[in-house]
C-alpha positions, -999 to 999 in steps of 0.1 A, spaced: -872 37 -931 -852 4 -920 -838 3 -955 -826 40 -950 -808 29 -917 -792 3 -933 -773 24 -957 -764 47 -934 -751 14 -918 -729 -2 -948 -718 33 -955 -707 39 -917 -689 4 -925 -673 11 -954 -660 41 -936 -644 24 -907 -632 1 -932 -612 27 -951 -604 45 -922 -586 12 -906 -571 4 -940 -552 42 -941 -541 34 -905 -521 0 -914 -509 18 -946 -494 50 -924 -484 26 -900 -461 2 -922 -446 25 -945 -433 43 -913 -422 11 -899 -402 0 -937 -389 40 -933 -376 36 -902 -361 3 -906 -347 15 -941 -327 43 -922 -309 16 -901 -276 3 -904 -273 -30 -923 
């Protein structure tokens, strides 16, 4: 049973690890499209 709760674990971490990965990624590519769109 432990081992059971810790791969429900590792997976729960793997998906806040994703999760927080797609976040950055969303975050800068709307930051390099909005500073593309800006005068140089």
């Amino acid at each position: 049973m432990s081992d059971q709760v810790n791969q429900e674990r590792a997976a729960d971490g793997v998906a806040d690890a994703m999760a927080a990965t797609a976040i950055i990624t969303i975050i800068v590519f709307g930051m390099y499209l909005w500073l593309s769109g800006m005068p140089s």
